[in-house]
ZALUM-162573 format. One record per residue: residue in one letter; x, y, z of N, C-alpha, C in turn. Coordinates in Angstrom, 3 decimals. Layout:
<rec><type>a</type><n_xx>X</n_xx><n_yy>Y</n_yy><n_zz>Z</n_zz><ca_xx>X</ca_xx><ca_yy>Y</ca_yy><ca_zz>Z</ca_zz><c_xx>X</c_xx><c_yy>Y</c_yy><c_zz>Z</c_zz></rec>
...
//
This chain:
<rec><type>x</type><n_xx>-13.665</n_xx><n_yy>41.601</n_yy><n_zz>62.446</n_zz><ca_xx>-12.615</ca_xx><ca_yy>42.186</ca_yy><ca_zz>61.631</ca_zz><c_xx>-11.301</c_xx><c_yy>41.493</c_yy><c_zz>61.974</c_zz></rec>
<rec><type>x</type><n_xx>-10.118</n_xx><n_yy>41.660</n_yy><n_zz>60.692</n_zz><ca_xx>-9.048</ca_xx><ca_yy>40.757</ca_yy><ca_zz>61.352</ca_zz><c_xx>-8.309</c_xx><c_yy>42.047</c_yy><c_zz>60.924</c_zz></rec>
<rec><type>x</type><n_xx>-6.808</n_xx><n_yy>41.791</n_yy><n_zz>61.682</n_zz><ca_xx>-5.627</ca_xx><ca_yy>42.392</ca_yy><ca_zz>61.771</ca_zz><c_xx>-5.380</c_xx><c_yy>43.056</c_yy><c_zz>60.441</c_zz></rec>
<rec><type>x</type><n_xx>-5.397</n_xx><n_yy>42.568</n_yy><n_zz>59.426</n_zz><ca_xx>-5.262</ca_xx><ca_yy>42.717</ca_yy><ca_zz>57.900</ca_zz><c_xx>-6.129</c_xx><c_yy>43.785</c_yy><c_zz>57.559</c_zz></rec>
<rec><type>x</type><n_xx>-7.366</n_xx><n_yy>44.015</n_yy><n_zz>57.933</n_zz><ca_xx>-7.845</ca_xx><ca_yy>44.854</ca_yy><ca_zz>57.604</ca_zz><c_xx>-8.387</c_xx><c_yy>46.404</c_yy><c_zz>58.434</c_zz></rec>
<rec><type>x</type><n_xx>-7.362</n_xx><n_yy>46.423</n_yy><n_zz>59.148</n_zz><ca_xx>-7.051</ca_xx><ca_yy>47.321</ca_yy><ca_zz>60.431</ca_zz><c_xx>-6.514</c_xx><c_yy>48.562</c_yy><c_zz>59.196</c_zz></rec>
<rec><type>x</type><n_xx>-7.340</n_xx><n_yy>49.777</n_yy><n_zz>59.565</n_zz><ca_xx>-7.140</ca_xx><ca_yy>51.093</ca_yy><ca_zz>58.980</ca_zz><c_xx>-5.589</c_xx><c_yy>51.709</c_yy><c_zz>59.341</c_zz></rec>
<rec><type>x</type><n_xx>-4.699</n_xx><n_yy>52.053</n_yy><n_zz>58.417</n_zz><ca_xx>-3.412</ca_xx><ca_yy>52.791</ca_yy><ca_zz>59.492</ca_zz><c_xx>-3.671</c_xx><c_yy>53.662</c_yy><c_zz>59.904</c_zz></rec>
<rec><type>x</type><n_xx>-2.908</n_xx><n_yy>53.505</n_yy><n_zz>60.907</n_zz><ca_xx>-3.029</ca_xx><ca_yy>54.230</ca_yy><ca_zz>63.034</ca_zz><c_xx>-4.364</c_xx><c_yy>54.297</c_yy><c_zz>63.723</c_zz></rec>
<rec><type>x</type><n_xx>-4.645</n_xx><n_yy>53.193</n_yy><n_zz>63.224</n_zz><ca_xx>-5.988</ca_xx><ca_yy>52.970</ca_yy><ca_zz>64.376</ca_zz><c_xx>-5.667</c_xx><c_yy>51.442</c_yy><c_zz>64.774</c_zz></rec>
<rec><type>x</type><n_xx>-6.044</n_xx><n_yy>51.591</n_yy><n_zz>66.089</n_zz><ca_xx>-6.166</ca_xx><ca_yy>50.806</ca_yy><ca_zz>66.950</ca_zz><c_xx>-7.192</c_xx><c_yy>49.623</c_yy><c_zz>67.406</c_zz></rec>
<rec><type>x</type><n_xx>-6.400</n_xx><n_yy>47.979</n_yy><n_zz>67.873</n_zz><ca_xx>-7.892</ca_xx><ca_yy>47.121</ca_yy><ca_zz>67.944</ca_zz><c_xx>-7.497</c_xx><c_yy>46.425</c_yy><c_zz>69.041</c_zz></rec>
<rec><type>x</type><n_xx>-8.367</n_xx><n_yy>45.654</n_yy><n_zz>69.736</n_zz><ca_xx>-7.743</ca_xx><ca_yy>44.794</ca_yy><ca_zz>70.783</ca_zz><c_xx>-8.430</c_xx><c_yy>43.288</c_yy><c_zz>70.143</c_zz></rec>
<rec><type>x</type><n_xx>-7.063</n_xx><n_yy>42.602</n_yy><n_zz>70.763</n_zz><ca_xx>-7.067</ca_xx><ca_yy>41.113</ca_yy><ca_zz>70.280</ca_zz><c_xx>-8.321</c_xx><c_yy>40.301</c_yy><c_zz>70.688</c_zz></rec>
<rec><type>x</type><n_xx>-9.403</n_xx><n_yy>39.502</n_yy><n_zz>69.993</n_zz><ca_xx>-10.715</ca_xx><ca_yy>38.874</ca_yy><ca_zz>70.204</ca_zz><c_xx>-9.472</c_xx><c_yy>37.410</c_yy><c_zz>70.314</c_zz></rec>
<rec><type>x</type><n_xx>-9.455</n_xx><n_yy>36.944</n_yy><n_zz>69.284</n_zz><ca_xx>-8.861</ca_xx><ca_yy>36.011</ca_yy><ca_zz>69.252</ca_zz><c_xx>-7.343</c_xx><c_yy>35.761</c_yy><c_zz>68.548</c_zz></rec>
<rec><type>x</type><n_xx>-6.711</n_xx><n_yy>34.404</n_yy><n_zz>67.731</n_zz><ca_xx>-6.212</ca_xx><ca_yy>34.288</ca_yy><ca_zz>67.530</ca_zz><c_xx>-6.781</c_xx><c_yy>33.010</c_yy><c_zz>66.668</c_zz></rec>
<rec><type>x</type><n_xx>-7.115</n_xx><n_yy>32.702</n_yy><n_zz>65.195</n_zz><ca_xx>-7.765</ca_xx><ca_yy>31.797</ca_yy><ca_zz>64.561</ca_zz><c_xx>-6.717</c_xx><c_yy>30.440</c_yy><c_zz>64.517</c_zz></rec>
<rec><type>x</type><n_xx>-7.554</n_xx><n_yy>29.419</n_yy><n_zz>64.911</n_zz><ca_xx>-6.769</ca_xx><ca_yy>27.988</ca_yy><ca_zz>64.471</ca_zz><c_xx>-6.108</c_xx><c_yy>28.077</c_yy><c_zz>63.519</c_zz></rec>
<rec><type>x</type><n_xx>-4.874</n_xx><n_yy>27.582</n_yy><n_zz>63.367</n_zz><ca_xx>-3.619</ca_xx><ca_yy>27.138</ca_yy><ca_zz>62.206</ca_zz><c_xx>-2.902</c_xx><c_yy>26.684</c_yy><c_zz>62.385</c_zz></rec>
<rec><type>x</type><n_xx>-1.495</n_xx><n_yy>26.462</n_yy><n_zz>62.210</n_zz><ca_xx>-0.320</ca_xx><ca_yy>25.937</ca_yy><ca_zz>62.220</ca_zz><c_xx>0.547</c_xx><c_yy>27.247</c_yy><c_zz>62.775</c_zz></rec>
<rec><type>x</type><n_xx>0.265</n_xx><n_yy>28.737</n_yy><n_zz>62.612</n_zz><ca_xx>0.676</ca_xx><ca_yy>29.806</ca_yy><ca_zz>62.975</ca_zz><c_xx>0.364</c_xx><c_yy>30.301</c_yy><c_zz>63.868</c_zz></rec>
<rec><type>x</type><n_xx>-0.904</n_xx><n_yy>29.461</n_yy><n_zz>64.604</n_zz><ca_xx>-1.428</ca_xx><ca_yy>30.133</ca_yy><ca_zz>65.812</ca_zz><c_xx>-0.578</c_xx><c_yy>30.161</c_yy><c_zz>66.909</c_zz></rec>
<rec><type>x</type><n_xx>0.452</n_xx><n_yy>29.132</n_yy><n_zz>67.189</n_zz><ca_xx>1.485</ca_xx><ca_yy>29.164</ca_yy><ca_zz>68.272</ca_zz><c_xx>2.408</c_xx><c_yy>30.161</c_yy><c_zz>68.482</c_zz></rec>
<rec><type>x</type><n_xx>2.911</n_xx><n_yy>29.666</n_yy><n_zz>66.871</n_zz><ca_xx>3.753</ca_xx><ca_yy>31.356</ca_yy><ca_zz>66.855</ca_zz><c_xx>3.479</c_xx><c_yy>32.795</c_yy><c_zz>67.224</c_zz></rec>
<rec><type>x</type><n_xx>2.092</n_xx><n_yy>32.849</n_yy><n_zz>66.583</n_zz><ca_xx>1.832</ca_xx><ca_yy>34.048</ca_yy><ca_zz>66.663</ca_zz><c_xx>1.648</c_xx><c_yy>34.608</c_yy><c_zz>68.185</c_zz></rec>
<rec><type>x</type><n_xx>1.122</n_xx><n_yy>33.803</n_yy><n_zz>68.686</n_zz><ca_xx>0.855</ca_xx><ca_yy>33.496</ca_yy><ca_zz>70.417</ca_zz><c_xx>2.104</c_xx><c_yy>33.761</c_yy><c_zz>70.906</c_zz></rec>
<rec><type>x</type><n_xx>2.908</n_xx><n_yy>33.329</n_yy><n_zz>70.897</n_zz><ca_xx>4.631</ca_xx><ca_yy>33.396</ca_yy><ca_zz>71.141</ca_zz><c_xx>4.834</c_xx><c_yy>34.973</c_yy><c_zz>71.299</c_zz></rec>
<rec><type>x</type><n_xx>4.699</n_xx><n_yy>35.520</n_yy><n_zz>69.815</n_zz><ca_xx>5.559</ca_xx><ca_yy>36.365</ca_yy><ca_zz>69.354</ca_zz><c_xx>4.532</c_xx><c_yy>37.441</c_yy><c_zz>70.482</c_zz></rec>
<rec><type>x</type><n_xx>3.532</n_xx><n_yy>37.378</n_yy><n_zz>71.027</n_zz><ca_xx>2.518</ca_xx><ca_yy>38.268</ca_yy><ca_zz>72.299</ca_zz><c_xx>1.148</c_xx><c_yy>38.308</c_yy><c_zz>71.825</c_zz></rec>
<rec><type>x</type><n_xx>1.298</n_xx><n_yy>37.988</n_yy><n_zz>70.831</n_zz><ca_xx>-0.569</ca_xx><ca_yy>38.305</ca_yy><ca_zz>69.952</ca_zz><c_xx>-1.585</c_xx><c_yy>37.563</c_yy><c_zz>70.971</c_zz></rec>
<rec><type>x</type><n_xx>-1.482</n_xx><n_yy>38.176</n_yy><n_zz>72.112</n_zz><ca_xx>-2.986</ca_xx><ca_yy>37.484</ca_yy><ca_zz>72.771</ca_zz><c_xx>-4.238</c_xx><c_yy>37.917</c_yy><c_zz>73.037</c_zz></rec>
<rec><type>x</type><n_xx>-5.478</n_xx><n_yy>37.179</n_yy><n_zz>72.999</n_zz><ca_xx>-6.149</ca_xx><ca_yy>38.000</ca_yy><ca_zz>73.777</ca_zz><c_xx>-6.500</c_xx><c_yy>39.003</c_yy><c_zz>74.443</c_zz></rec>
<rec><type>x</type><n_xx>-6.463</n_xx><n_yy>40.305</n_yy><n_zz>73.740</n_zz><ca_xx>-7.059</ca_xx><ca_yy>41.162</ca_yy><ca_zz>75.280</ca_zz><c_xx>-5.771</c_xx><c_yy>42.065</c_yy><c_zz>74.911</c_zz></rec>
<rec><type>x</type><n_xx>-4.860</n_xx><n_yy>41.828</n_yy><n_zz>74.205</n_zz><ca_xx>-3.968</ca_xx><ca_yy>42.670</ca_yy><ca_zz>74.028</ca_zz><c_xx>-4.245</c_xx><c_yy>43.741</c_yy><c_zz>72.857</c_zz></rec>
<rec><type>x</type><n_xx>-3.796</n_xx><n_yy>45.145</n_yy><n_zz>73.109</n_zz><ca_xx>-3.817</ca_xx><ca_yy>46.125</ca_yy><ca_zz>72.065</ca_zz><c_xx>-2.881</c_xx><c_yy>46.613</c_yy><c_zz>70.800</c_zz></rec>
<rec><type>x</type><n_xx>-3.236</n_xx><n_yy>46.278</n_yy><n_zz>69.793</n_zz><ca_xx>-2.792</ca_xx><ca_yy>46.694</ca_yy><ca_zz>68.903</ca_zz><c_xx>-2.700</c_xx><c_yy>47.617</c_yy><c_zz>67.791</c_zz></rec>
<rec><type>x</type><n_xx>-2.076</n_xx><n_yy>48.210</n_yy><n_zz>67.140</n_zz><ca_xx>-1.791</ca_xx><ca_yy>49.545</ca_yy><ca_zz>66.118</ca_zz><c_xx>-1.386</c_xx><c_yy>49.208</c_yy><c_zz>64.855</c_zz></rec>
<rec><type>x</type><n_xx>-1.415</n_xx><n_yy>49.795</n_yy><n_zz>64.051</n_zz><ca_xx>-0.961</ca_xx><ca_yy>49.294</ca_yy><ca_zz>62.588</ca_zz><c_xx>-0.240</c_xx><c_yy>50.656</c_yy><c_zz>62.167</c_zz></rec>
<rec><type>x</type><n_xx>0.902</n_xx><n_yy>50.490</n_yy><n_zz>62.327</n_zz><ca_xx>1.656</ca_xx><ca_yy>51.682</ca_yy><ca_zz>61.789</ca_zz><c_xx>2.547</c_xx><c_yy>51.473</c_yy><c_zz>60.629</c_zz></rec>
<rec><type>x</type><n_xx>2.830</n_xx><n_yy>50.709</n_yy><n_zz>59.813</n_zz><ca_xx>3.209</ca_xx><ca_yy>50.528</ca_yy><ca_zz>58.407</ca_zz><c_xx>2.394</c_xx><c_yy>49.286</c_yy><c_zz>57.611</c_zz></rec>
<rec><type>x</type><n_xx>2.035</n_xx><n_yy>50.305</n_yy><n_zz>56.152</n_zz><ca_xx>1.651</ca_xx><ca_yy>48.874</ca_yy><ca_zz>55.303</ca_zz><c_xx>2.068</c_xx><c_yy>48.945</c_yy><c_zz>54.182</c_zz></rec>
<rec><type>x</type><n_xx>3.084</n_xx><n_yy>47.966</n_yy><n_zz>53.479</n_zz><ca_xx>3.943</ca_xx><ca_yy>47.948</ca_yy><ca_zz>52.306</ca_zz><c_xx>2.673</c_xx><c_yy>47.688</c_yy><c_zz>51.250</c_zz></rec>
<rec><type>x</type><n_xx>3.183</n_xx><n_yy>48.601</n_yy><n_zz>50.048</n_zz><ca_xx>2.308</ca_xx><ca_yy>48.619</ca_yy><ca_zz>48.956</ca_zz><c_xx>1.831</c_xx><c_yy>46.614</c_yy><c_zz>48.694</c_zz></rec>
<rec><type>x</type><n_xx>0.518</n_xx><n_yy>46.669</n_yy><n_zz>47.412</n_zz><ca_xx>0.591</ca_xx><ca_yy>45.840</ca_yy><ca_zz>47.002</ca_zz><c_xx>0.297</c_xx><c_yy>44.465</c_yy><c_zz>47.925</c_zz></rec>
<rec><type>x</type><n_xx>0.077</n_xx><n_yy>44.508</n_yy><n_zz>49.140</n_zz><ca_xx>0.022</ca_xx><ca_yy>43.474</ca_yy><ca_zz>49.944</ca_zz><c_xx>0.887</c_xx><c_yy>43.148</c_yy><c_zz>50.293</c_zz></rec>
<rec><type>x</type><n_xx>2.210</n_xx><n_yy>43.695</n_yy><n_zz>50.807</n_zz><ca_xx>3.307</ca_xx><ca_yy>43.587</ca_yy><ca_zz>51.300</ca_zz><c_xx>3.655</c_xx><c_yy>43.351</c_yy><c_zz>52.777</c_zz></rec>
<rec><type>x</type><n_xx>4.361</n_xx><n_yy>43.261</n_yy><n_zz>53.619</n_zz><ca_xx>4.345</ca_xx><ca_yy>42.936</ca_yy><ca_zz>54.802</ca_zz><c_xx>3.313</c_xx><c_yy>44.353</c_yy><c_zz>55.854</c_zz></rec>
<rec><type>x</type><n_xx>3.171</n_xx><n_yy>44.185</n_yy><n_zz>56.658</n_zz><ca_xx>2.475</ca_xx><ca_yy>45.190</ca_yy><ca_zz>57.912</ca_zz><c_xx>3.497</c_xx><c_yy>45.497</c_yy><c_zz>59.051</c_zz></rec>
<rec><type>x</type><n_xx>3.566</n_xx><n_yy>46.308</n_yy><n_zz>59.908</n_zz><ca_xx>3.930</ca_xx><ca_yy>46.514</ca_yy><ca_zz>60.685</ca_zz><c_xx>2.947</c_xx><c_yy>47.058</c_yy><c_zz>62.036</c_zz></rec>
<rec><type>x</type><n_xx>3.263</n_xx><n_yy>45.897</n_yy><n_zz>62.805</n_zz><ca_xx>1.906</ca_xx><ca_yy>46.504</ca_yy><ca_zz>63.902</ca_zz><c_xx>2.615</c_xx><c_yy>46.499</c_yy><c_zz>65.120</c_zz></rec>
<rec><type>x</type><n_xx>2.536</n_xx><n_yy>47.723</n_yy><n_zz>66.333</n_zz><ca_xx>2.995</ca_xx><ca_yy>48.422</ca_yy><ca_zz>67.524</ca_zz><c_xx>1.942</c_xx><c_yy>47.115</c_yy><c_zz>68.172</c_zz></rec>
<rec><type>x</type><n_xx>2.734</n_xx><n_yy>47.046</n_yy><n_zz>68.976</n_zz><ca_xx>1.781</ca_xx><ca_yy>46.224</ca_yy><ca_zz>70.805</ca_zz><c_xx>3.255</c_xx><c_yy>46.394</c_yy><c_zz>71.653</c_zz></rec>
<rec><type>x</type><n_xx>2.670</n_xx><n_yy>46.988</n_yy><n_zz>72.756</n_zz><ca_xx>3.530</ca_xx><ca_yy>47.203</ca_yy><ca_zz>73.899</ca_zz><c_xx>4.294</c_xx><c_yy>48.277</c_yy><c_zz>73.332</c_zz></rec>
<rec><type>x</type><n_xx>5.399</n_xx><n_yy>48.079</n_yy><n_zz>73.673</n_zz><ca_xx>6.734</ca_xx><ca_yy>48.826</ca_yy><ca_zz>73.370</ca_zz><c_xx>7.287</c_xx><c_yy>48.158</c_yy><c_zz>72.332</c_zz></rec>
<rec><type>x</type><n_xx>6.850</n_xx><n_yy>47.162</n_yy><n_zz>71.334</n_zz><ca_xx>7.722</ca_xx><ca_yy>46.377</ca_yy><ca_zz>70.523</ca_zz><c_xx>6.613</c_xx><c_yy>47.027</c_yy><c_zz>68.964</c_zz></rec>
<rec><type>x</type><n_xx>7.516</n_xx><n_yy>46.683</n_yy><n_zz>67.881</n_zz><ca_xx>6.641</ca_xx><ca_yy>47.262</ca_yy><ca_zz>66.107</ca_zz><c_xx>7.434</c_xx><c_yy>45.886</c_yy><c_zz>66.060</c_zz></rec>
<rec><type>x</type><n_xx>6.305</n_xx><n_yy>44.732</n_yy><n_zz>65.496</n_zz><ca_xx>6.297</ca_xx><ca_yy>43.262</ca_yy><ca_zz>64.446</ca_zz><c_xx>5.880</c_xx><c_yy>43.985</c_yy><c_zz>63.213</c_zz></rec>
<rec><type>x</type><n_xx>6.464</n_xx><n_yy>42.879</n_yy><n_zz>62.291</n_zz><ca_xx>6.261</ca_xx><ca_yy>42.600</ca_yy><ca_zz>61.357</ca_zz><c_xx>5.375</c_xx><c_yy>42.074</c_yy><c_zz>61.081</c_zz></rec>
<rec><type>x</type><n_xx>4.309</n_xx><n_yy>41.393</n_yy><n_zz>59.841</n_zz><ca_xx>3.636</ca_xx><ca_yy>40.522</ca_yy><ca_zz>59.702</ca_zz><c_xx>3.403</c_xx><c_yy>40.382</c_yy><c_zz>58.106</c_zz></rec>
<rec><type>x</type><n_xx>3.660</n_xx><n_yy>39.124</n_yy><n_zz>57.552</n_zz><ca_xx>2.631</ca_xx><ca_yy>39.002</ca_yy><ca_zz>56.159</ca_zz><c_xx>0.721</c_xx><c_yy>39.381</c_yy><c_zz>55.992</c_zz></rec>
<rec><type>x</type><n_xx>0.647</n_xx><n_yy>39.639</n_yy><n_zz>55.426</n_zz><ca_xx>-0.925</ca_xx><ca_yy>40.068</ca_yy><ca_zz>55.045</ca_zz><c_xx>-1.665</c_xx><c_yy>38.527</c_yy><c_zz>55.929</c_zz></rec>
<rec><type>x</type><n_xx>-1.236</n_xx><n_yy>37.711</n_yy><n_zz>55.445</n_zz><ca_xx>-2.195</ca_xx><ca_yy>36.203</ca_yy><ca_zz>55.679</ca_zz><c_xx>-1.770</c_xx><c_yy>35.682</c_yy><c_zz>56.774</c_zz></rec>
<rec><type>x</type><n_xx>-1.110</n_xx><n_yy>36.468</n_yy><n_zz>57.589</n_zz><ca_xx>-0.638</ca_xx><ca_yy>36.003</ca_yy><ca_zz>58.780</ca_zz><c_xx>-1.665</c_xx><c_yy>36.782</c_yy><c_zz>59.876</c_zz></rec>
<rec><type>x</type><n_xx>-1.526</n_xx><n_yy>38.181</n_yy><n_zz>59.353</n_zz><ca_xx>-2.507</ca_xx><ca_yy>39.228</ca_yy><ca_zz>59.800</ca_zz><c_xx>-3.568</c_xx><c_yy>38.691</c_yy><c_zz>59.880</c_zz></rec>
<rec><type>x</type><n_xx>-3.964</n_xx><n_yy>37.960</n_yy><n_zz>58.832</n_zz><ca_xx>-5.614</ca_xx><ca_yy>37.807</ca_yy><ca_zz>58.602</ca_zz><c_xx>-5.733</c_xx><c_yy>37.052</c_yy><c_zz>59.449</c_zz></rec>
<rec><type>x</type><n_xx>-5.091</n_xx><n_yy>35.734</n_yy><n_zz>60.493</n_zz><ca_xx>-5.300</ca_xx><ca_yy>35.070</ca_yy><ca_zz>61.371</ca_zz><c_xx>-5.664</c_xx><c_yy>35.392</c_yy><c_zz>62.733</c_zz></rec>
<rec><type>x</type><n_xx>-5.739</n_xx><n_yy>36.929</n_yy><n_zz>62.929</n_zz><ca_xx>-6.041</ca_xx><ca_yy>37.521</ca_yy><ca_zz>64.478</ca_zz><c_xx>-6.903</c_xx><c_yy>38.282</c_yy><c_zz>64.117</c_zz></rec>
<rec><type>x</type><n_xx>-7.970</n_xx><n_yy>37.853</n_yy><n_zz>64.961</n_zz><ca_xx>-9.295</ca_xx><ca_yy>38.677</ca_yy><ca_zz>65.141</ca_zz><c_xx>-9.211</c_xx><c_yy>39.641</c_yy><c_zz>65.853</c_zz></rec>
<rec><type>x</type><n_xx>-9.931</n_xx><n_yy>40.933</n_yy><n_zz>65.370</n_zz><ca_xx>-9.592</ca_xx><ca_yy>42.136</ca_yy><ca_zz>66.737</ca_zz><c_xx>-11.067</c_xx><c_yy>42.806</c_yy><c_zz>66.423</c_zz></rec>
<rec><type>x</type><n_xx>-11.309</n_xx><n_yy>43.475</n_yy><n_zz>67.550</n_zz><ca_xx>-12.420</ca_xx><ca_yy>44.447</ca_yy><ca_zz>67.877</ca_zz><c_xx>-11.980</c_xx><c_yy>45.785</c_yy><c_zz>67.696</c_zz></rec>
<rec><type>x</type><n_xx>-12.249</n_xx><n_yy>46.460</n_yy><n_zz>66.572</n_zz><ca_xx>-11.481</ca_xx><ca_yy>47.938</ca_yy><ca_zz>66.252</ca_zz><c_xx>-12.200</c_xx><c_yy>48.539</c_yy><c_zz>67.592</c_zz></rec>
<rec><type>x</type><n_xx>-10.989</n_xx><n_yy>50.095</n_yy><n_zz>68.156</n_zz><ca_xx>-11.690</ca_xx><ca_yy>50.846</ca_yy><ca_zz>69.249</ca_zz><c_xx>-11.451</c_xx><c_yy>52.154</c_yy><c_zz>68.251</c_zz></rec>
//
């Protein structure tokens, strides 16, 4: 399953992070491995996401989402 298709307010931990040109960034911004994540806003229509890790709520485009693999818990 990827990030994108994470149910709101349920929770997944990071499998990976898929090859791209965004993978650095996304890596940057904390998206790693092993880390836990939440999905607490999703703008109509395919609009941006908002996903909790740590103490910080990112942003994300839908197809940005779709680049991190997670293991729903």
């Amino acid at each position: 399953m990827t990030a994108d298709q994470l149910p709101l307010n349920k929770s997944g931990k990071i499998v990976e992070v898929t090859s791209s040109p965004l993978k650095i960034n996304l890596m940057e911004l904390g998206f790693l491995p092993g880390k836990y994540i939440t999905l607490h806003h999703k703008a109509p229509a395919g609009g941006p996401m908002a996903f909790q890790m740590d103490e910080t709520l990112l942003a994300l485009r839908k197809n940005e989402a779709a680049l991190i693999r997670i293991e729903l818990l």
